[in-house]
ZAMARGU-4260 file (C-alpha; in steps of 0.2 Angstrom, whole numbers, plus 5000, padded with zeros to 4 digits):
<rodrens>
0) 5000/5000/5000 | 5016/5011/5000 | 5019/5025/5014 | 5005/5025/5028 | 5008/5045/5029
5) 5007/5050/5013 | 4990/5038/5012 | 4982/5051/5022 | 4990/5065/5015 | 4982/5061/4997
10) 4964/5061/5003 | 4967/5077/5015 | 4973/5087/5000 | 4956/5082/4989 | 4947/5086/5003
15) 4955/5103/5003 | 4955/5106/4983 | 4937/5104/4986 | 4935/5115/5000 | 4943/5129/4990
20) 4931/5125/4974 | 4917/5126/4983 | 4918/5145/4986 | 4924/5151/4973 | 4940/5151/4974
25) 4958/5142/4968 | 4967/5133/4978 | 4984/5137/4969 | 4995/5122/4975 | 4997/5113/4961
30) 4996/5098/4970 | 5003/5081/4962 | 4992/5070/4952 | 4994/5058/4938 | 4986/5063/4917
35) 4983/5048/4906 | 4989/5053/4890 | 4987/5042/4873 | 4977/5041/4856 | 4961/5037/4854
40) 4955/5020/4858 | 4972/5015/4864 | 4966/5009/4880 | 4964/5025/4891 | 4947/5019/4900
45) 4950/5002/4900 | 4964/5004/4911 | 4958/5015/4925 | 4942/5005/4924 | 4953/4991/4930
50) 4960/5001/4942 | 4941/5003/4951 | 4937/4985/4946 | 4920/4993/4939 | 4912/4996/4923
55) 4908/5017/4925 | 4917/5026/4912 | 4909/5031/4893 | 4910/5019/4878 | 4908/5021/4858
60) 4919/5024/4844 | 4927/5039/4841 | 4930/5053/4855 | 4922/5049/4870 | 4931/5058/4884
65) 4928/5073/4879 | 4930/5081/4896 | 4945/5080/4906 | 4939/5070/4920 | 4948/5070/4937
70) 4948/5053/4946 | 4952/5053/4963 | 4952/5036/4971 | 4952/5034/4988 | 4954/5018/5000
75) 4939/5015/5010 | 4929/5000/5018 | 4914/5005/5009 | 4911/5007/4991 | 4903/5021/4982
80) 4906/5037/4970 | 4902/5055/4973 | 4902/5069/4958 | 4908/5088/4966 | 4895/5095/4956
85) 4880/5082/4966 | 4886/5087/4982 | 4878/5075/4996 | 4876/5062/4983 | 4883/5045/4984
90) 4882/5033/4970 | 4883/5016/4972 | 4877/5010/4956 | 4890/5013/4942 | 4881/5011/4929
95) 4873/5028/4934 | 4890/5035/4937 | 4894/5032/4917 | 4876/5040/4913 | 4880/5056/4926
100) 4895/5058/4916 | 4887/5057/4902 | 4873/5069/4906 | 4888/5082/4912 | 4898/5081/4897
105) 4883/5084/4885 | 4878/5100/4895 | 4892/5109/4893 | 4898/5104/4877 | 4881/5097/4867
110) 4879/5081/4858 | 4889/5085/4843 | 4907/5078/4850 | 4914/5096/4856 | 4925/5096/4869
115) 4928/5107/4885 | 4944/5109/4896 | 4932/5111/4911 | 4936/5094/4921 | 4923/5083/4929
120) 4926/5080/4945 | 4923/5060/4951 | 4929/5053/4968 | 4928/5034/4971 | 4930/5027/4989
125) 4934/5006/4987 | 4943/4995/4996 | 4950/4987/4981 | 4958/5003/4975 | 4973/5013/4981
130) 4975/5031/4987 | 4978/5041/4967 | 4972/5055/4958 | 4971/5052/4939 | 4966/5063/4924
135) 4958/5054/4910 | 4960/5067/4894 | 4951/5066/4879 | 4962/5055/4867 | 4975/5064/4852
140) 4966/5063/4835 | 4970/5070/4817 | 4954/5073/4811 | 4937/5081/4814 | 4922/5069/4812
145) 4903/5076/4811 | 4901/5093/4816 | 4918/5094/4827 | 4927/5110/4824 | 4939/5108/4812
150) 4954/5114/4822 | 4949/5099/4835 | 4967/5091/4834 | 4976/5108/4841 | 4961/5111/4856
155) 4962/5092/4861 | 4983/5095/4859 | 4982/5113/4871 | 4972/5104/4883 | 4982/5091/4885
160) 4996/5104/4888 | 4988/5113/4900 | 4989/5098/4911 | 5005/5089/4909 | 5018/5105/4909
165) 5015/5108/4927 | 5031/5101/4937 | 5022/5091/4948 | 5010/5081/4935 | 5016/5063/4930
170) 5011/5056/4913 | 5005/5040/4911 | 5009/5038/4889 | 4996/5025/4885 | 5004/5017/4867
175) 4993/5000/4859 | 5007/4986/4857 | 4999/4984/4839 | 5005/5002/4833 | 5023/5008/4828
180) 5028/5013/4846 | 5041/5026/4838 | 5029/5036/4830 | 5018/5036/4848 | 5010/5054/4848
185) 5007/5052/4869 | 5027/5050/4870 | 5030/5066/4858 | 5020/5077/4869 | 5028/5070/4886
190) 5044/5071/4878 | 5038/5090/4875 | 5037/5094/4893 | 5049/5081/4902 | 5064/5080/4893
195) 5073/5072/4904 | 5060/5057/4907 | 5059/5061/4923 | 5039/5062/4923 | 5035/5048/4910
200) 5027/5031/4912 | 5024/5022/4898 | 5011/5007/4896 | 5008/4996/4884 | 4990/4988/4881
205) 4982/4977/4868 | 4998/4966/4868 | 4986/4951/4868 | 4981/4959/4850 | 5000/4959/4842
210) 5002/4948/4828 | 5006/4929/4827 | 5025/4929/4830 | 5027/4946/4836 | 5031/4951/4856
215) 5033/4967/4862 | 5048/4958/4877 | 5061/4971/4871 | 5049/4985/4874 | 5046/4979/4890
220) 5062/4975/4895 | 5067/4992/4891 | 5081/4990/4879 | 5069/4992/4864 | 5066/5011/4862
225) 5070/5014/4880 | 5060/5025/4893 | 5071/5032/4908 | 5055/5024/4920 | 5052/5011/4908
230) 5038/5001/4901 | 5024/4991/4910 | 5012/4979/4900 | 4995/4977/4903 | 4982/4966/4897
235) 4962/4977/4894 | 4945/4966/4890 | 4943/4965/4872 | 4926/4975/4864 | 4917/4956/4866
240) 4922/4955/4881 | 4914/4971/4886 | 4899/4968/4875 | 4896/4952/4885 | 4898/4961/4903
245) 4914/4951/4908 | 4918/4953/4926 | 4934/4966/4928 | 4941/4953/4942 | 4937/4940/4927
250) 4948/4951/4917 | 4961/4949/4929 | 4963/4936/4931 | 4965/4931/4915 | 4978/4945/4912
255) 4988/4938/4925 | 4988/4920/4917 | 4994/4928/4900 | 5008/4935/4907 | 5013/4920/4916
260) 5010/4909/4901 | 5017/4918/4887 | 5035/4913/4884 | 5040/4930/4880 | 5033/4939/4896
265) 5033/4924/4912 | 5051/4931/4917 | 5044/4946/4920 | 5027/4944/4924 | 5027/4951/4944
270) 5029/4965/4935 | 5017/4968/4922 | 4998/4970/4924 | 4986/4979/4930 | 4990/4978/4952
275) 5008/4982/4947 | 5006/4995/4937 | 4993/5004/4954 | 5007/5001/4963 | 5019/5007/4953
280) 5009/5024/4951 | 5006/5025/4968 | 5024/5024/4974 | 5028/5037/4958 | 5014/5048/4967
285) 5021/5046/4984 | 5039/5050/4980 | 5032/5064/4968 | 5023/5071/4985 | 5038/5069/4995
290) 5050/5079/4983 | 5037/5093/4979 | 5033/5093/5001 | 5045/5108/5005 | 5036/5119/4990
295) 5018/5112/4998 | 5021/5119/5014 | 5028/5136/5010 | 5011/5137/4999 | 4999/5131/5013
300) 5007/5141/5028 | 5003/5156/5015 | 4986/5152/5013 | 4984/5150/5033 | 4991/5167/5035
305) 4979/5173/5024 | 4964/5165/5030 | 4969/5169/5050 | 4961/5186/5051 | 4944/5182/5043
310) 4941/5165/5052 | 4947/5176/5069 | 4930/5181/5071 | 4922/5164/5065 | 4932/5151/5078
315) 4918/5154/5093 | 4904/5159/5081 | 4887/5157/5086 | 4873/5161/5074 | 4858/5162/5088
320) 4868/5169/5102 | 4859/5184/5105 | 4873/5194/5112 | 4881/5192/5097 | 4867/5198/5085
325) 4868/5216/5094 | 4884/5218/5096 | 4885/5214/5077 | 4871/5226/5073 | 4877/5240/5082
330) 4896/5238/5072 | 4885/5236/5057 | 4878/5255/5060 | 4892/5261/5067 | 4903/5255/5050
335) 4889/5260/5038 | 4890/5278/5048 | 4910/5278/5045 | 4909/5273/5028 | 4895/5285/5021
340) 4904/5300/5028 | 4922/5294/5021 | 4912/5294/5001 | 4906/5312/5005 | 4920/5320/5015
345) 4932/5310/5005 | 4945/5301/5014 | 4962/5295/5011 | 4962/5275/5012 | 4953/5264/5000
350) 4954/5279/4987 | 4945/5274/4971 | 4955/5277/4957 | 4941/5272/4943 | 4929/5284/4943
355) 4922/5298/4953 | 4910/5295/4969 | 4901/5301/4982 | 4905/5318/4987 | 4917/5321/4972
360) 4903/5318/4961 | 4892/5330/4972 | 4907/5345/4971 | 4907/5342/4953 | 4888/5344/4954
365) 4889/5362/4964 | 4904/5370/4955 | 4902/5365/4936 | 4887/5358/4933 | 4874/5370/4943
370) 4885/5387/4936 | 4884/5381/4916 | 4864/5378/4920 | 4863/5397/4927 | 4872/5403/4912
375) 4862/5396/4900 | 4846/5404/4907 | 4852/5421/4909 | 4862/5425/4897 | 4847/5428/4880
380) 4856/5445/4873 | 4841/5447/4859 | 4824/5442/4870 | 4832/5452/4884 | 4832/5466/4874
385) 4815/5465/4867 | 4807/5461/4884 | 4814/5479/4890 | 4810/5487/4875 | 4792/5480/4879
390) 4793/5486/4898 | 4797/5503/4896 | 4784/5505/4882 | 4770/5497/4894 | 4779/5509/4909
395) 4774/5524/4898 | 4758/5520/4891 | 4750/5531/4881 | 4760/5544/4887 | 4781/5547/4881
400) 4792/5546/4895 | 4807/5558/4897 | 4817/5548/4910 | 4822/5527/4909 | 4807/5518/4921
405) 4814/5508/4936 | 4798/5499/4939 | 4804/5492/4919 | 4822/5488/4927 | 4811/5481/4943
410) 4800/5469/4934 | 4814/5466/4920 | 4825/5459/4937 | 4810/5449/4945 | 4808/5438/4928
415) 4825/5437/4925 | 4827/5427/4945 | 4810/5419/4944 | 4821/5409/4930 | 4833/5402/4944
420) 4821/5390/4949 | 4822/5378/4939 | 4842/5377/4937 | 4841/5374/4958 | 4828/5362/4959
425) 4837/5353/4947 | 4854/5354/4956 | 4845/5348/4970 | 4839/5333/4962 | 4856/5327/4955
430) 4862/5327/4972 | 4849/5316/4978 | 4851/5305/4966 | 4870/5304/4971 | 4866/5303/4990
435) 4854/5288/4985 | 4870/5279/4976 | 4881/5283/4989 | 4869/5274/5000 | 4869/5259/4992
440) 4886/5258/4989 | 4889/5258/5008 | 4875/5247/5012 | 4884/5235/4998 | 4896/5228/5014
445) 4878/5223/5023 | 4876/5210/5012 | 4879/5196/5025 | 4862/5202/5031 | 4849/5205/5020
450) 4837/5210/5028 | 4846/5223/5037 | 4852/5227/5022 | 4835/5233/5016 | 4830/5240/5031
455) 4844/5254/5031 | 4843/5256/5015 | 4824/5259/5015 | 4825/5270/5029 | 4839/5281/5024
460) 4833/5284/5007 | 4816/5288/5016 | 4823/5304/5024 | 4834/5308/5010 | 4815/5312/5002
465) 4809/5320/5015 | 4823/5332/5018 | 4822/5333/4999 | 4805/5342/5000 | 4812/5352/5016
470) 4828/5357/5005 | 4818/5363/4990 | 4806/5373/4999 | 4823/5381/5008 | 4828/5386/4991
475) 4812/5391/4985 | 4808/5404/5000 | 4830/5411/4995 | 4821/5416/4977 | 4807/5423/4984
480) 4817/5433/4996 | 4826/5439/4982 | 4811/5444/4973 | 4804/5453/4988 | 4815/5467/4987
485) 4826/5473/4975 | 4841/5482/4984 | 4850/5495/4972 | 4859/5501/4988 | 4870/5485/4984
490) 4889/5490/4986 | 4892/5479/4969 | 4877/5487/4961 | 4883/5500/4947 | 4869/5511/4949
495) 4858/5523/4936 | 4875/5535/4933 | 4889/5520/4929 | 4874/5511/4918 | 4873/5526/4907
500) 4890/5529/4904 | 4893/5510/4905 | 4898/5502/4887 | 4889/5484/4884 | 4892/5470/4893
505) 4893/5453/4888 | 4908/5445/4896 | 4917/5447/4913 | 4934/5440/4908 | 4945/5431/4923
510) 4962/5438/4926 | 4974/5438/4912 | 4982/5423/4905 | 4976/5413/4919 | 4975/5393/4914
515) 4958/5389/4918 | 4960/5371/4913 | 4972/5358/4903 | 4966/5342/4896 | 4965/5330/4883
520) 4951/5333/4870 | 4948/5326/4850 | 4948/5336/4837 | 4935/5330/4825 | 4940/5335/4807
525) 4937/5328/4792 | 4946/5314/4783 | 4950/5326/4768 | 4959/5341/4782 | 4970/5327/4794
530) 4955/5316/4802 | 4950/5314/4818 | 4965/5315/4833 | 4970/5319/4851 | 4978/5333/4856
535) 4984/5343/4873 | 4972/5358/4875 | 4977/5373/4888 | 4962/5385/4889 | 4966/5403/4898
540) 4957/5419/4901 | 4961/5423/4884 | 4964/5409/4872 | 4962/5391/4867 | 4976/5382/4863
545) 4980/5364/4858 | 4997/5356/4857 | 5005/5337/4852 | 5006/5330/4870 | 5005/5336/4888
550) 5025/5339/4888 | 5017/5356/4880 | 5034/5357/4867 | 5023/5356/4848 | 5011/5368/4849
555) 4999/5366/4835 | 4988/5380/4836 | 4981/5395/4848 | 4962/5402/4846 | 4959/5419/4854
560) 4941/5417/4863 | 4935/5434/4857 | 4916/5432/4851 | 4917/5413/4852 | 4902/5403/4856
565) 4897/5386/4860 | 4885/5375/4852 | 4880/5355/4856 | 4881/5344/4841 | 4872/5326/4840
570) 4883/5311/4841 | 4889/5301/4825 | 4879/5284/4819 | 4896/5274/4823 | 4902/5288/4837
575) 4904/5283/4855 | 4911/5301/4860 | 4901/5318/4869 | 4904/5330/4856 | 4902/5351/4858
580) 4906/5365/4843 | 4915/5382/4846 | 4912/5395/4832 | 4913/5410/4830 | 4898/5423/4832
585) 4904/5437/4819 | 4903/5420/4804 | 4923/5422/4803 | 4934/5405/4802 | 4939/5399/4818
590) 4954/5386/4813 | 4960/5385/4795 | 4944/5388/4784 | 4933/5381/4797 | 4918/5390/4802
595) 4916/5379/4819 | 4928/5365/4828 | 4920/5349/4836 | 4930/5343/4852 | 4925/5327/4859
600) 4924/5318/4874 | 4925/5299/4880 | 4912/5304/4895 | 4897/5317/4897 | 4903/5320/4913
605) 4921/5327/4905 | 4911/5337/4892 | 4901/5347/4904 | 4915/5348/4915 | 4925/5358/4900
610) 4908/5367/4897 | 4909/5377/4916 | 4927/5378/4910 | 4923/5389/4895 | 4910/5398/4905
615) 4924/5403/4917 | 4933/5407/4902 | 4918/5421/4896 | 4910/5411/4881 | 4896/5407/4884
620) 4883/5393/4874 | 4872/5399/4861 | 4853/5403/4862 | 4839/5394/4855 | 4828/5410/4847
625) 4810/5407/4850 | 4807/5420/4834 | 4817/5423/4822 | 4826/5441/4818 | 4813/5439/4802
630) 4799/5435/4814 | 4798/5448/4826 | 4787/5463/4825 | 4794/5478/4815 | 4792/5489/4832
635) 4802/5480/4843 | 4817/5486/4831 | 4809/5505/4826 | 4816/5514/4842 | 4819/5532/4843
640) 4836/5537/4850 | 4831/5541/4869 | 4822/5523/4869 | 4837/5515/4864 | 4849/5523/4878
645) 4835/5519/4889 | 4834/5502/4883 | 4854/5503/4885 | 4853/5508/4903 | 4840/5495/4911
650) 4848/5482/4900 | 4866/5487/4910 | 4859/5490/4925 | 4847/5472/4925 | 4865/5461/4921
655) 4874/5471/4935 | 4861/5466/4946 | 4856/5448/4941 | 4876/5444/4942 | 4875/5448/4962
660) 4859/5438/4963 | 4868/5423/4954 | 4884/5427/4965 | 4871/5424/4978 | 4864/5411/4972
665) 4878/5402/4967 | 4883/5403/4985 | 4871/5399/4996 | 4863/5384/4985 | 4876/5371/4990
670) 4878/5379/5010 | 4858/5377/5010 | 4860/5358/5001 | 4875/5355/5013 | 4865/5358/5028
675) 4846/5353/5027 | 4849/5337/5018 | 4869/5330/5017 | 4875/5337/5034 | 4856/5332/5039
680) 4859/5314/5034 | 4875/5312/5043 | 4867/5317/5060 | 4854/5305/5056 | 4864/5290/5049
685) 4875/5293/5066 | 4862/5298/5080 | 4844/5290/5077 | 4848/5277/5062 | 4848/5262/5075
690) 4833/5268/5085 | 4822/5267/5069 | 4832/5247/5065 | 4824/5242/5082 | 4807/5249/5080
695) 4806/5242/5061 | 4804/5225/5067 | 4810/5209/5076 | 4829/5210/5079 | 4831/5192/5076
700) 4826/5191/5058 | 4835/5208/5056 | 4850/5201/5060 | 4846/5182/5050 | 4861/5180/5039
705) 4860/5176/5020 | 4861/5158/5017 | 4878/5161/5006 | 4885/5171/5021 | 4881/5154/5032
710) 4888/5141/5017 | 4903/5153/5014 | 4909/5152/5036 | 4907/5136/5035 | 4918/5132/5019
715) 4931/5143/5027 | 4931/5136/5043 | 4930/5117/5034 | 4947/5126/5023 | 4954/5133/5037
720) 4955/5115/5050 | 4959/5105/5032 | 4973/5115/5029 | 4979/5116/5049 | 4978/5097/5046
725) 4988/5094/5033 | 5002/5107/5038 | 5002/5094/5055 | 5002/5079/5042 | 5017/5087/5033
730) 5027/5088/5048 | 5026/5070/5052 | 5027/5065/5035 | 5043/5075/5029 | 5052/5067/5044
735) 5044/5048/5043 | 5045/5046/5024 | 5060/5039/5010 | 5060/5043/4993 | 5065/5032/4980
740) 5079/5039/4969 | 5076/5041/4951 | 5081/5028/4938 | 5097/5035/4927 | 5094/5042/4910
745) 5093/5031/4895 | 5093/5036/4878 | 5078/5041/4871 | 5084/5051/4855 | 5070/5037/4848
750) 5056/5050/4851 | 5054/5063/4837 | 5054/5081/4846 | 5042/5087/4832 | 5026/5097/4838
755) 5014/5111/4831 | 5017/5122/4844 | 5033/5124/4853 | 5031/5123/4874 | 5043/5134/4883
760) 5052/5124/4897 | 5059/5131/4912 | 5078/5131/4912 | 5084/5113/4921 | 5099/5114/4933
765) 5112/5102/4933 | 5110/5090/4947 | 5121/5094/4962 | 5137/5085/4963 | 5136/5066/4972
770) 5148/5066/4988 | 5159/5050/4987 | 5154/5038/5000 | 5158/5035/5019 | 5165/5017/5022
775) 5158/5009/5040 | 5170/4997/5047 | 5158/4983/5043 | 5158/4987/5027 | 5176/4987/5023
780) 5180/4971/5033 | 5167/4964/5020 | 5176/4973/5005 | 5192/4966/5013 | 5185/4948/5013
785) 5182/4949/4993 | 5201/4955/4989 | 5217/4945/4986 | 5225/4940/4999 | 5242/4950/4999
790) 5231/4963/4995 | 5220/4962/5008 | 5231/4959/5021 | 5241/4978/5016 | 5226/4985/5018
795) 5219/4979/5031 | 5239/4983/5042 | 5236/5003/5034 | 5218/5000/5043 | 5225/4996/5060
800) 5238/5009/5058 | 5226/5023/5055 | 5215/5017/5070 | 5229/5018/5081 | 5233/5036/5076
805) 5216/5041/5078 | 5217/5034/5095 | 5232/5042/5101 | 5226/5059/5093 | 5210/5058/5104
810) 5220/5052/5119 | 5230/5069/5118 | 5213/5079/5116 | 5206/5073/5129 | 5222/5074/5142
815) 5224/5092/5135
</rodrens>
């Protein structure tokens, strides 16, 4: 049965493989394990079928493993078969095994003889087996048949691969006896991957099928062809005997009486067959085990380091303890509380470097995308002047007036901030749809309860709403206070005098050659003019300027921003990009003989970030006109000269004071946000969140984990003992076991080195060199026993000599 320790140490490692599949995970050890590699029909299943003593694999012509299926056998006093994929399941009749296989492979890869690399996984417990794990792959071919994919040979070949380059797999090269042996593709490809033979196992079958006359003995005896581990012959049912249910113990034994009655194969018929080649391979996988131990343990020790922390809190872990479920719940709040206020006040650990959340989001919300939104409702140069135009003349009635109207400029004002409602009602809206995200993304680390997962969620978001209604009505009542009273005593107000004298406003520049932003943006041109392509763009106070990279060296161009506008533009059929035009308002060309540029962006929010950018900037986006210049009524236009300067003066004096209410605005709208509903939410979340958890319902089903959160402790726990357990098998064993040496190398220059696709192979080391060995004095009174007489008798008075000196040197030691 071979080492006792390493017996135990084969099941334990399936145990733990399985413990690690079962979540979701990889175990990562590349453990040692044994892939049956040969052509089709040579024999594959028949031999690991004699290996279980039971009929259970696939049979038919053509491909039939078309999975790779990983047996593990396992001695045991009972007998039965369990599939990882029927957890729970035991089979005890075989023939339902072969159908479960069956089924398996068929629903992954159909009925039409595809194959799959994804392995089966079959575990048989027997008492008639020994402690292996095998890997029957789907046999080498040359030709699709039916409706196999016509590159079949290469997948089955990479497959194969995949398995039998790993350092600690042997290869068991199944070759018929009634095939040229030289031309055997299972010893190309191990020759592929073990060069130096150190891995390979070649067995012959069939030799009951070799032509009258014909003997495989020098094949077997290894001189023929040699293997470094050499050949070992066995002896499979035929199809007839399969056909007509022969008993595998049958089988057998009738193997066993042709090897001792053949003339060519009774000398060395203890070591051919079926029982001797188990052994063999279990020795092989023992030693294999015992050389690749000090690399197993490094591995495991790493994987319990890992698992120590999280299985900490699961060692004494009682699901109904009651203590247990408050103390979780109140870590639970408290963690949700520390977490929701790191995403909105930012925070320096666990920084996500993907994309923007959370209270970045919200910023970008307050300082770019609110701003742009006030902009584009105020600033109407053409209706504003119509609707004053309008005012004054409704001011005067029938009568002409002699001096400009303030109740024009006060009513002129009043519509222009009723206007504001809208952009901040919609600010407030985009930041309650990110505090709602922001939500669920911290309630995402509740998801080992679900239920409490729910309830905070549910009951957050409920006073998010209702602040939401607080918070608008908050802004609403800021408007109407503006509206209430129109203060011209304002210190940035420019008053009736300035506004006459006052030239027309349109932009308010920032400060000279200040960079407002740097970026990357595309320049969408046609095919005919360069094509579409990246460049570096540095906007300032005063120009627009793009260059070849961000080293800023190449510059390819510089737009003064004087009378530029913006304009959206429609996305392409095939484009993927956020695009926006800048042209120029006085019809001149902008870049070369282009009347507009297009700059695009991979991302909205990029584009409406380079939008408030521009606004900084002074250009502003264009108006949609509800009438046309042709439209409007011939009076609006007909104004005397005193109408117009009034028109001038209101019109000065209505953006002097709408830029202080926007100022205002622009202020107090994310103070007003920031405390009624964010800073509001905090205090909540912190202070009165867990009260409401207790009063929502029965804390015992609040606090029922998720039946994945129950499976997954108990898999790590099952991992974590499993692999405690084999680390205290591996100290025993490392201490208790021998290895066998290898056999020396042979020639094998037989095997062509041919293949489709060239493996790399790790660089092998020269083996270290031998020490010369140390002589007992047993064994040199036998070597003196089988010399000469004179010579032995020299030899043995140089012995005597050299004794007595040693003797007399330790003497003076000791005396010293």
């Amino acid at each position: 049965m071979g080492n006792r320790g390493m017996e135990d140490l084969i099941p334990l490692i399936n145990k733990l493989q399985d413990a690690f599949s079962s979540i979701g995970q990889s175990c990562n050890l590349d453990l040692p394990q044994i892939a049956v590699v040969g052509g089709q029909s040579a024999g594959k299943s028949s031999v690991l079928e004699n290996f279980v003593g039971r009929d259970f694999l696939p049979r038919g012509s053509g491909i039939v493993t078309r999975r790779p299926l990983i047996l593990q056998l396992v001695n045991n006093k009972a007998e039965y078969a369990e599939f990882l994929h029927c957890k729970g399941r035991k089979f005890v009749d075989f023939d339902e095994v072969r159908q479960e296989i069956e089924a398996e492979t068929d629903r992954i890869t159909g009925s039409n003889k595809g194959i799959s690399p994804i392995p089966i996984n079959l575990r048989v417990y027997s008492p008639h087996v020994l402690n292996l794990t095998l890997i029957d792959l789907p046999g080498m071919t040359k030709v699709a048949v039916g409706d196999q994919p016509p590159d079949i040979e290469h997948q089955i070949r990479d497959m194969i691969m995949q398995f039998i380059s790993r350092e600690s797999c042997l290869i068991l090269a199944v070759t018929p006896a009634n095939t040229d042996l030289a031309n055997s593709d299972a010893l190309k490809v191990a020759k592929e991957v073990d060069p130096q033979g150190l891995r390979t196992i070649g067995v012959i079958t069939k030799l009951d099928l070799m032509d009258e006359g014909t003997d495989a003995r020098d094949i077997l005896e290894n001189k023929l062809l040699p293997l470094r581990r050499g050949y070992i012959g066995v002896v499979n049912r035929s199809q007839k005997d399969i056909d007509g249910r022969k008993d595998i113990r049958a089988a057998l034994a009738a193997e066993r009486k042709f090897f001792l009655s053949h003339p060519s194969y009774r000398h060395m018929a203890e070591r051919m067959g079926t029982p001797h080649l188990q052994k063999a391979l279990n020795q092989q996988l023992t030693n294999h085990i015992r050389d690749t131990l000090p690399g197993l343990r490094s591995k495991l020790q790493s994987q319990l380091l890992s698992l120590e922390k999280e299985v900490e809190e699961y060692k004494n872990f009682r699901p109904d303890d009651p203590t247990r479920k408050t103390k979780a719940l109140l870590q639970m709040v408290q963690q949700f509380g520390v977490d929701f206020e790191k995403c909105i006040e930012g925070s320096g650990d666990q920084v996500d470097t993907a994309e923007l959340s959370g209270g970045a989001r919200i910023n970008r919300i307050f300082h770019e995308r609110f701003p742009f939104e006030l902009v584009k409702i105020v600033f109407d140069e053409k209706e504003l002047r119509r609707e004053i135009s309008h005012a004054i003349k409704n001011v005067h009635g029938v009568r002409t007036g002699l001096f400009t109207p303030d109740l024009a400029f006060e009513a002129m004002v009043k519509k222009q901030v009723i206007k504001l409602k809208e952009p901040c009602l919609k600010c407030i809206d985009l930041v309650i749809q990110e505090l709602i995200n922001t939500v669920r993304q911290c309630t995402n680390k509740l998801g080992s309860y679900p239920r409490l997962r729910e309830e905070t969620e549910r009951i957050v978001t409920t006073y998010v709403r209702e602040r939401e209604n607080k918070t608008k009505d908050q802004v609403l009542l800021l408007i109407d206070i503006e509206l209430s009273y129109i203060n011209t005593n304002h210190e940035d107000f420019i008053g009736f005098a300035n506004a006459q004298q006052r030239n027309i406003v349109n932009k308010k520049r920032a400060i000279p050659n200040q960079v407002i932003r740097k970026g990357w943006l595309t320049l969408n041109i046609s095919i005919m003019k360069g094509g579409s392509k990246e460049y570096w763009f540095i906007l300032t106070a005063e120009s627009l300027s793009w260059y070849k990279d961000e080293e800023e060296k190449e510059k390819k161009y510089m737009l003064p921003l004087d009378n530029l506008k913006l304009r959206d533009v429609e996305k392409g059929f095939m484009s993927t990009k956020h695009i926006f035009a800048i042209f120029n308002t006085e019809q001149r060309n902008v870049y070369k003989d282009l009347r507009q540029i297009e700059l695009a962006c991979d991302l909205q929010e990029d584009m409406d970030s380079w939008k408030a950018s521009f606004l900084r900037a002074g250009v502003y986006p264009e108006k949609d006109q509800v009438e046309s210049e042709e439209a409007a009524p011939a009076d609006t236009f007909s104004m005397d000269p005193q109408l117009e300067r009034q028109v001038e003066t209101i019109r000065n004096l209505v953006d002097s004071y709408i830029g202080i209410v926007n100022k205002t605005i622009r202020d107090l709208m994310p103070k007003t946000i920031m405390h009624l509903m964010i800073n509001g939410a905090k205090d909540f979340i912190h202070s009165e969140l867990l009260a409401y958890l207790y009063s929502s319902g029965d804390q015992n089903s609040l606090m029922e984990e998720s039946a994945d959160q129950a499976q997954r402790r108990d898999e790590m726990l099952r991992m974590y003992h499993a692999i405690k357990e084999a680390l205290s098998i591996i100290g025993d064993i490392s201490t208790s076991t021998v290895s066998t040496p290898a056999p020396p190398p042979v020639n094998d220059t037989w095997i062509p080195e041919t293949s489709p696709t060239p493996q790399r192979r790790p660089p092998t080391s020269a083996p270290p060199p031998s020490r010369p060995p140390v002589l007992s004095l047993p064994v040199l009174s036998a070597w003196f026993l089988l010399m000469p007489s004179h010579v032995s008798i020299c030899l043995m008075f140089s012995h005597l000599v050299l004794s007595s000196l040693f003797c007399l040197v330790s003497s003076c030691l000791f005396l010293s």
